[in-house]
C-alpha positions as a printed Julia matrix, in Angstrom:
73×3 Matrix{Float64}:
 -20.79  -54.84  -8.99
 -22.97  -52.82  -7.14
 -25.9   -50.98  -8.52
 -25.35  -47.35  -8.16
 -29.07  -46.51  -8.33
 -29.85  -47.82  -4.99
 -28.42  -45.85  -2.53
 -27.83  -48.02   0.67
 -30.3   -48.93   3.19
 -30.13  -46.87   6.13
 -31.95  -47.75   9.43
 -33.62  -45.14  11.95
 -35.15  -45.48  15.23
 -38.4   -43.88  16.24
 -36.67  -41.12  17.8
 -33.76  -39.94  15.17
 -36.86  -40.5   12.69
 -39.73  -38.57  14.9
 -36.45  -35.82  15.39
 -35.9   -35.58  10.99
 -39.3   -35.48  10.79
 -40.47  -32.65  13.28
 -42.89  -34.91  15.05
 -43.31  -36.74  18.37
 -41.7   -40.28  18.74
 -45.08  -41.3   20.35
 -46.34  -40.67  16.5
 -43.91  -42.54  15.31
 -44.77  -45.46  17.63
 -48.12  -45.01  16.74
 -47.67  -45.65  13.33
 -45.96  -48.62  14.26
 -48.07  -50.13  16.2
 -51.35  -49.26  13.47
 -49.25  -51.2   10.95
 -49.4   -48.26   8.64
 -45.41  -47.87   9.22
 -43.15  -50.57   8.96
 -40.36  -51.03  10.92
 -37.79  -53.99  12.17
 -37.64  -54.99  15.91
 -33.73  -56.0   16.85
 -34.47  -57.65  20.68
 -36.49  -54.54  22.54
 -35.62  -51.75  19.69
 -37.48  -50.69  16.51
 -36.11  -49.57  12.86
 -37.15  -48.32  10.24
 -35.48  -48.93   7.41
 -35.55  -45.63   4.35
 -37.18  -48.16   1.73
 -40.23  -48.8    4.66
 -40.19  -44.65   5.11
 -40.12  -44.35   1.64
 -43.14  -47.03   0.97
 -44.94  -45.33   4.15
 -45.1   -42.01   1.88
 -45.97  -43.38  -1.22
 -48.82  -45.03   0.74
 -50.51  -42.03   1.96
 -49.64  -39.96  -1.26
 -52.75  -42.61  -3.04
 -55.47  -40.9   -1.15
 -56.49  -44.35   0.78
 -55.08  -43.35   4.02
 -56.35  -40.9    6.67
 -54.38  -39.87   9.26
 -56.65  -39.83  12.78
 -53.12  -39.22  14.79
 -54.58  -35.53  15.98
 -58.03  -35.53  14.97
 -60.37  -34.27  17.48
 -62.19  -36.38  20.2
């Protein structure tokens, strides 16, 4: 019997994510790559998963994380 309260887990790549989101893919990457996002790598592509999106906002909802994506130089 499946469990009604978890809603399936739906993947995303960088781009159809970066695209929902209103935000570069290169951001998306660079999440990636910072390890602040995490994401699955299937051969040469990346996904990300809704459970890692939805982790990825809890984590900066705590205060701990600063974003530095489009601070100045």
């Amino acid at each position: 019997m499946e469990n009604s309260l978890i809603p399936p887990a739906i993947a995303h790549t960088p781009k159809q994510l970066a695209e929902m989101l209103g935000l570069k893919p290169s951001t998306i990457y660079a999440w990636l790559s910072r390890g602040e996002l995490r994401g699955n790598k299937v051969g040469h592509r990346r996904f990300i998963t809704s459970t890692q999106l939805r982790e990825f906002f809890e984590f900066r909802k705590t205060g701990e994380y600063i974003d530095y994506t489009y601070a100045p130089k």
